[in-house]
N, C-alpha and C positions, 0 to 999 in steps of 0.2 A: 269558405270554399268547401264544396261539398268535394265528393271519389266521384260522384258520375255527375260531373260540370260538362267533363269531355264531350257527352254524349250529344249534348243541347245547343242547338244555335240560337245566339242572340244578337237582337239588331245593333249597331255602336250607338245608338240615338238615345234605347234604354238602358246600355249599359252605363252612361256617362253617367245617370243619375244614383247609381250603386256606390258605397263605401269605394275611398279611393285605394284600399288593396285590393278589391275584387273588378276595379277597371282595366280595360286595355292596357293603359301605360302602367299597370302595375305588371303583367305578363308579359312587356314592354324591359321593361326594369328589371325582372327575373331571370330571363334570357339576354342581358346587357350586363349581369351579374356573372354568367354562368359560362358562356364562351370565352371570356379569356383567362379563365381556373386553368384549360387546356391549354389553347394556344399561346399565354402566358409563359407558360412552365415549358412547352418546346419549344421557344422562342428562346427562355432564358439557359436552357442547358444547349441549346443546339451548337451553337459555335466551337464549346470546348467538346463536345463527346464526337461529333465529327473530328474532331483535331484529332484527340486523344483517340478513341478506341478504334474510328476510322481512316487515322493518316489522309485528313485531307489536304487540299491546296486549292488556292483560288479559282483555281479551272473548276476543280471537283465543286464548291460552294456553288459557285455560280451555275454549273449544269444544273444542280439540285433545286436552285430556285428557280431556275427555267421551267421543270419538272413541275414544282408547286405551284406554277402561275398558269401553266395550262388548264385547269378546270375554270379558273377566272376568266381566261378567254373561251369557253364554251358557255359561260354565263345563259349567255343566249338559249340555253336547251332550259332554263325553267319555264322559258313559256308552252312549253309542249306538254311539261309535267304539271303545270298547274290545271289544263283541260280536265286530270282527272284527280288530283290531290289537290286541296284545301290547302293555300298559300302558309294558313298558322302552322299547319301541319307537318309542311313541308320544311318550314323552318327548325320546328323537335325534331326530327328526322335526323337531320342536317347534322343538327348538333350531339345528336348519339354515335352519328357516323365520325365526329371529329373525337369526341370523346373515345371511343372502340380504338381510332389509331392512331392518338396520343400513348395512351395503355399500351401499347403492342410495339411503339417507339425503338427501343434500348435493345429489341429482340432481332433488331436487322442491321448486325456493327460492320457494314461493306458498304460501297457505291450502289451498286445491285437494288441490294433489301432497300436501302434508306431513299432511294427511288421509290418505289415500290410502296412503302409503307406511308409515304409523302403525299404523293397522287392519290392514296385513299384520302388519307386527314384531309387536304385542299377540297376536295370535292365536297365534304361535308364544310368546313369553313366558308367556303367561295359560294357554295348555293346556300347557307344561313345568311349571307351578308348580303344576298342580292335581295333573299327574301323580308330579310328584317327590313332593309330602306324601304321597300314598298311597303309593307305594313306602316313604319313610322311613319309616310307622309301619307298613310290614309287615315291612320287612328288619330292623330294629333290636327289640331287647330292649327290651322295659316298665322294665328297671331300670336301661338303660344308656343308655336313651332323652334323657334332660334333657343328662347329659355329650355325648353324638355329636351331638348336633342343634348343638348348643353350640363343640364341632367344626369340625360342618361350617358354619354361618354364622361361623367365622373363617376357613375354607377361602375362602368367598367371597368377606370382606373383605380377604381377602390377595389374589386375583385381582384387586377394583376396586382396591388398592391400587397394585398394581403397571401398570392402566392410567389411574389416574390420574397417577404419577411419570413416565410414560414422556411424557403430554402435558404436565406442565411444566416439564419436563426439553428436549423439542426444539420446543415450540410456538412459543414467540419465538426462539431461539436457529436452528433451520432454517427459518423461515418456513411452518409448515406451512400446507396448506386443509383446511376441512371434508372433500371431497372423497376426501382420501387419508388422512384419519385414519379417516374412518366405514370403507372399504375394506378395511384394514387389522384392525381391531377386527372386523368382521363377519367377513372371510373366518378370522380365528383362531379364530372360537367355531366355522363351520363345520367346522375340520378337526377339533376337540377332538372333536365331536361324531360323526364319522366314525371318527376312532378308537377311540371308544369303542361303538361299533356295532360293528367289524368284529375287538375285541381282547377282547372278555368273553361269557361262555355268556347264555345266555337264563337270566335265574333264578328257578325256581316256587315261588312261593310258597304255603304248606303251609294255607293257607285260601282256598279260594276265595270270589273277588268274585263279590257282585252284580251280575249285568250290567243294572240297572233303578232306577230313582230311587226313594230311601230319606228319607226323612223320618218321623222319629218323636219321639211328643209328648216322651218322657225326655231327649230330647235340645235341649233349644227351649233351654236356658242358653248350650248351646254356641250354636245358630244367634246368639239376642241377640248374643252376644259377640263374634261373627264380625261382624253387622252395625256392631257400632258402631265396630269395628275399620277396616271398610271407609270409612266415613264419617268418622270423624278423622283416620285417615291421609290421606286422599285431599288435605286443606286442609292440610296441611306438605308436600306433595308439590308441590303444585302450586304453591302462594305461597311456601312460606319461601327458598326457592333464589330466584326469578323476583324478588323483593325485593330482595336481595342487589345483582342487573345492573340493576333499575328504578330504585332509591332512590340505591343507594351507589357504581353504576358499574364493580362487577369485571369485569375480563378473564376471559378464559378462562382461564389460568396461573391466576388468584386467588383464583376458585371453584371451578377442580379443586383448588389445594391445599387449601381449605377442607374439600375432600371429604377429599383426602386424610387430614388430622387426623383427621376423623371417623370413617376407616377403620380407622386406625392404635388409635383408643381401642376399637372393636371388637371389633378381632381382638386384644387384651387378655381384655376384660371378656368376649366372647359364654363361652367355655370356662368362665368364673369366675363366669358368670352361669346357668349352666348347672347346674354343682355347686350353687348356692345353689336353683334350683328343686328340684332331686333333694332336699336337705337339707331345706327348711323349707316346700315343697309348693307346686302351684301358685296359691291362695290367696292367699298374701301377696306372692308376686310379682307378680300381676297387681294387687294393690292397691296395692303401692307403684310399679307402673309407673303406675297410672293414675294418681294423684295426683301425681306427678312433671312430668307429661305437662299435667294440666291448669294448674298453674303455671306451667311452661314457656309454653302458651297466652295466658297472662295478664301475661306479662312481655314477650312478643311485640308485646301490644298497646300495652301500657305504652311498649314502645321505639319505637313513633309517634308516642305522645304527646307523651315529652319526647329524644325523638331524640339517645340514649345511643349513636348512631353504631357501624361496622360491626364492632369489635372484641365488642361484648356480642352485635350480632348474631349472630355466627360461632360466639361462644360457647354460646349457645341451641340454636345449630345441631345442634354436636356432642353435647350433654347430650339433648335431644330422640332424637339418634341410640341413644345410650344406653339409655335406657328403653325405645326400640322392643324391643330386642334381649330384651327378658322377654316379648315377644310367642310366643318358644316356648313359654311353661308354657300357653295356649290348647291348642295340637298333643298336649301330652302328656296335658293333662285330655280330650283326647276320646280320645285310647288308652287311657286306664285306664278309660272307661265306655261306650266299644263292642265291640259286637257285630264279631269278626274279618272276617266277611265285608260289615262295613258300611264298610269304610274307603276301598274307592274311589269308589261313587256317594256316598258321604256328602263324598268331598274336592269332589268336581264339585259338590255342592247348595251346601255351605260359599263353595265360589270365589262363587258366584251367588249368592249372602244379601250376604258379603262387596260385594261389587259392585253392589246395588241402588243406592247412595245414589251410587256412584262415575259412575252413568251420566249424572245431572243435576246436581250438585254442584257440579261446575268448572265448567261452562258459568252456571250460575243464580250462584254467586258470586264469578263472573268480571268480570259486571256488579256485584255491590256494590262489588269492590274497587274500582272505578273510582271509586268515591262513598265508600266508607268501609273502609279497609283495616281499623282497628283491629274492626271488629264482624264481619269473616271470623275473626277470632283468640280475640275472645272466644265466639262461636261455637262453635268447637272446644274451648275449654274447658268450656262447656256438657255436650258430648257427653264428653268426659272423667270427668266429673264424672256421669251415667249410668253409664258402663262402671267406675265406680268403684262404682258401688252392686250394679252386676250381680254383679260378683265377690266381693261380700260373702257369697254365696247360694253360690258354689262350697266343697263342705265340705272339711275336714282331709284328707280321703283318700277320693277319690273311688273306684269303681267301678260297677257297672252294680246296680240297683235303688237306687244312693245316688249320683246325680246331681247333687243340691244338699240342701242342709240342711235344705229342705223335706221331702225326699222321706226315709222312716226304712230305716235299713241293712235287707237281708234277712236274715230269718234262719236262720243256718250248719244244714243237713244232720246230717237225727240219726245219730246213729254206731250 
């Protein structure tokens, strides 16, 4: 890689046949490295340093994620910015801005600040992840798609692996602060992000986007499934970690290692979870993730009831993480049933469906847990159990005029 890569556009036709570090899915793989150094490290101290230096309560978490999910529900505004910024672009962008207020974290110990300095991180977060899906399902192969995705979310859980070990590894043993950890973690994603701005070409891809917001009715399986995505995830994000330091009292060391494990079985399973969507379609992936997911839910609640203590917690934790991980076979059934040049205002609509439920959620079930943890839990298995019905409707082998089982194959071109 040359200092002025940046400068040069190149088609993805000729870049395929380049050394596989100086390909897409290597600049792919850099920035699926590098974003979760940051949002890793404030994922992993956030629960105790809100506790601890900002006296929160479940009201208080819950605003705060409400806070953070609003840029995801604006999603929708990168198609306005992609008219005049370069989508790769906009993704290092993205990610200096997440990095900038990781760094700056620890400096805002009130409700207030930790708003405030929240809303920026999200915005850089929330616009890299609309922009990476649309790059990934244009740089990668239809066929190769399930395995690289598969990939690269090990890629990523080798980065939070590696900054989870590093915080239980010197958190008690050097005394760290919030302070110099957030620092540290932020300014690393910014330089990642720098170098990969200033070490790879610009690269064109061979259909052009929409530069204008896309919605269409063939595609409402996918929207559903994005929403309810948005919406169960949002209640294990928020509560099941925030439980953990509320109920059972972990340190910092004791929840990053809990991550840790859960990293550790990822970056196993995403690659092998990966091949298994390729193999037996995304279909039955997403129906054995959903049903996985909503037991999981329900064992949650169960472990309120009769307070099976934090070893099954943890356990839940990890398994929970697991099944997330079949959340790629979503990404790949809407690349086999769109239209090429719908995949970047359609990634921006998606982030924004995803993210309706996420903008009131936590704040509105911030105040139940306060009164009733266990029916935030069964709740989600609720919605589980929806997105389990939805994906009964995704067929065998999707493509575009066969969207769902509803809708009948077209038929093939007379010869």
């Amino acid at each position: 890689m040359a200092l002025g890569d940046h400068l040069r556009t190149v088609p993805l036709a000729e870049a395929e046949r380049w050394p596989i570090w100086r390909r897409p899915v290597a600049l792919l793989a850099l920035m699926a490295f590098g974003m979760p150094i940051a949002f890793a490290t404030w994922s992993a101290l956030l629960n105790n340093f809100v506790i601890e230096m900002a006296g929160f309560d479940g009201a208080d978490i819950g605003w705060l994620h409400t806070v953070r999910e609003i840029p995801g529900f604006l999603a929708i505004g990168v198609i306005a910015i992609i008219l005049f910024v370069r989508e790769q672009v906009l993704a290092l962008v993205s990610l200096v801005m997440l990095g900038v207020a990781t760094a700056l974290t620890a400096q805002f110990p009130s409700l207030g600040g930790l708003l405030f300095v929240t809303l920026i991180s999200s915005i850089g977060f929330h616009y890299y992840e609309t922009v990476n899906q649309s790059l990934q399902l244009q740089w990668i192969d239809k066929k190769k798609a399930p395995q690289t995705l598969g990939w690269l979310l090990s890629i990523g859980s080798g980065a939070t692996l590696l900054a989870y070990g590093l915080i239980v590894v010197t958190w008690r043993a050097y005394d760290l602060s919030y302070d110099l950890v957030y620092w540290v973690a932020g300014g690393t994603t910014v330089l990642i992000a720098l170098v990969a701005f200033f070490a790879f070409p610009q690269f064109e891809s061979p259909n052009p986007q929409t530069k204008k917001m896309v919605l269409r009715r063939r595609y409402w399986l996918y929207y559903a499934l994005q929403f309810m995505s948005g919406a169960r995830r949002q209640i294990f994000v928020v509560f099941a970690a925030f439980m953990m330091v509320e109920r059972y009292g972990f340190d910092v060391h004791q929840i990053t290692a809990l991550f840790m494990g859960t990293l550790l079985a990822n970056m196993i399973a995403a690659p092998l979870l990966g091949g298994i969507v390729a193999r037996f379609g995304e279909r039955l992936a997403l129906v054995v993730e959903y049903a996985g997911l909503g037991a999981i839910f329900l064992l949650y609640a169960a472990l309120y009831i009769f307070d099976w203590g934090p070893w099954m917690a943890g356990a839940l934790y990890v398994l929970n993480h697991l099944f997330f991980a079949l959340a790629l076979a979503i990404k790949t059934y809407f690349q086999k049933i769109a239209d090429p040049g719908d995949i970047a205002p359609t990634a921006a609509v998606a982030f924004t469906i995803n993210h309706i439920a996420a903008v009131f959620l936590p704040a509105a079930l911030g105040y139940l847990w306060l009164t009733s943890p266990t029916s935030v839990f069964f709740l989600a298995a609720g919605m589980a159990l929806v997105s389990l019905l939805l994906s009964l409707l995704v067929p065998r082998h999707p493509e575009p005029g066969h969207e769902t089982i509803l809708a009948r194959p077209m038929p093939a071109p007379a010869e």
